[in-house]
Phi, psi and omega in degrees: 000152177264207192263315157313298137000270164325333162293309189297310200280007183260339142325312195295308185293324171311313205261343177086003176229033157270155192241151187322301148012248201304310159343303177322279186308331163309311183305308201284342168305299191306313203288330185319320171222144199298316175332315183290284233290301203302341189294317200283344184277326208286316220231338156270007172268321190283330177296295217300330186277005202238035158303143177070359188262120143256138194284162186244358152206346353252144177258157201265134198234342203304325179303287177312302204296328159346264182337284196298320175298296183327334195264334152328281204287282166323305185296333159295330189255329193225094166283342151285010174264118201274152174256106154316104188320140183266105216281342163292325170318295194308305192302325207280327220268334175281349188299296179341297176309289204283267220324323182291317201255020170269339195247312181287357183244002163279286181317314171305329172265319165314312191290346184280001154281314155307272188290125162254001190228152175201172194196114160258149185234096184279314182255287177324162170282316193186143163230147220250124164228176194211094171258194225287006183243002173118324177257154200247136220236152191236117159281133171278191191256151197037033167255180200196147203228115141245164187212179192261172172246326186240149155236045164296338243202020187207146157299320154226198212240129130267152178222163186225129184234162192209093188133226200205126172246136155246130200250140112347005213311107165283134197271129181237114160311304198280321170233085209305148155307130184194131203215093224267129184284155146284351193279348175091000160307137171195141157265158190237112159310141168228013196098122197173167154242144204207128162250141166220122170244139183253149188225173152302324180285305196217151164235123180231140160210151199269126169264141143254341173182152203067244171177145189224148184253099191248118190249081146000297176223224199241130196035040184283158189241105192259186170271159138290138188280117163261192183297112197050042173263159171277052175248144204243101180268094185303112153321291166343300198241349173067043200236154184249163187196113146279143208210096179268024150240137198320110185249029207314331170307328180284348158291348196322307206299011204236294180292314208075022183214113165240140190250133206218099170268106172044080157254151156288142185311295219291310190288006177280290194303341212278260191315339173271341164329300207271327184260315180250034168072000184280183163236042198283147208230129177265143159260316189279064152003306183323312181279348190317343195263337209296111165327063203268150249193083172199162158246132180224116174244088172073014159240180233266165179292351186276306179302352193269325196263337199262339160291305169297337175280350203255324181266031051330010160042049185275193128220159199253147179219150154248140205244332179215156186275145158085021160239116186257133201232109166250149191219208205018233206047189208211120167330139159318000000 
């Protein structure tokens, strides 16, 4: 397949109507070179911005799409058999490209009148703003914030993020909340307190209270989020997981506190991984299950691995920084 070829299918994903088939193949594309990767994040970020542009005509795309399965389809039975590019593939995919990013750079320049503010938080642990509508946004280290300094004069509130936040939402009826990934992702606020973290692998967001509207990509079709739901969206694999049980940990970089009722040892070591940014390693498989009982307020991880080696009779190592190795021990 060629490389236009591959575009109509990160179209395909965009639009929520690619088949495992032709997923597959995008992914082993996508993965083959960091190049492929950034083309396919670079162009589902430019599809995602040009949401709500309706065409004033439509292109018949079912022929070409034809086309990519069938070559699909050759390539599978004769992977060494080369294809002259199919120059209507090409023409529909250039049309596509310019209506998109002819439309994403109207948005894109619009928006830079929209945001008039940015915030990177690089040294801290986490930083506190207050915009201009009342509401409070908690940034983790090394994520980044743009915002309006004002919204008298706009139809809603946007923010645009990049890292991982928890937002405060003040409530306005009148001017929704929207809270844009660089991943081409977006929450739709409905009043609420809420977290969302983005990776190159996955994005998630934590309802803690009220309900949120979370859309992965351009027309995906999600639940509304209710109070301590979940959802975790794999990039990789193009798949969302709602999660009704309550993860309150993942607010800790937020709180400061993790809190552990009859936890299994592996989601105890899970969340401090996530809180303090570390790696830890169980070696005795044997404990993963075992149930653990703590409140952590703000301390540092070396007291921590060092309270878990004395009631599990581990012992603890660092084998590399910020990589942790624990081993023997024995349930309570």
């Amino acid at each position: 397949m060629e490389g236009n070829e591959y575009l109509l299918l990160i179209i395909k994903r965009c639009q929520g109507d690619i088949t495992p088939l032709e997923l597959s193949m995008l992914e082993n594309w996508i993965s083959k070179s960091t190049e492929n990767a950034r083309l396919a994040r670079e162009f589902t970020l430019i599809w995602s911005k040009s949401e709500g542009y309706k065409h004033t005509f439509e292109l018949q795309l079912d022929e070409d799409y034809a086309k990519i399965q069938a070559r699909i389809r050759e390539t599978a039975v004769s992977p060494r058999i080369l294809h002259r590019p199919d120059r209507r593939v090409w023409k529909v995919a250039a049309a596509v490209s310019f209506i998109v990013m002819s439309f994403w750079g109207y948005r894109h320049f619009s928006n830079q009148d929209y945001y008039d503010a940015s915030v990177s938080i690089l040294t801290l642990e986490k930083q506190q703003l207050h915009l201009a509508d009342g509401t409070q946004v908690w940034l983790r280290k090394g994520s980044s914030l743009e915002y309006a300094t004002g919204y008298e004069d706009k139809k809603d509130r946007r923010v645009k993020l990049s890292g991982e936040a928890y937002f405060d939402v003040a409530h306005d009826p009148n001017h929704p909340f929207l809270v844009e990934l660089v991943s081409g992702a977006t929450v739709e606020v409905l009043g609420t307190q809420f977290n969302v973290c983005q990776s190159d692998e996955v994005t998630t967001v934590f309802v803690r209270s009220g309900k949120v509207k979370f859309s992965p990509f351009v027309n995906a079709k999600t639940p509304v989020l209710l109070a301590n739901e979940k959802a975790i969206f794999d990039h990789k694999v193009g798949k969302l997981t709602i999660s009704h049980l309550p993860a309150i940990n993942d607010l800790a970089w937020q709180t400061e506190t993790l809190e552990f009722v009859k936890t299994p040892l592996s989601q105890v070591l899970a969340d401090l991984e996530n809180y303090y940014r570390v790696k830890i390693t169980l070696q005795n498989k044997a404990l993963a299950d075992c149930p653990h009982s703590a409140l952590l307020f703000h301390q540092p991880l070396g007291q921590v691995l060092e309270g878990l080696a004395v009631a599990y009779q581990l012992t603890t190592r660092e084998t590399a920084p910020g990589v942790y190795l624990l081993t023997g021990g024995q349930c309570q």
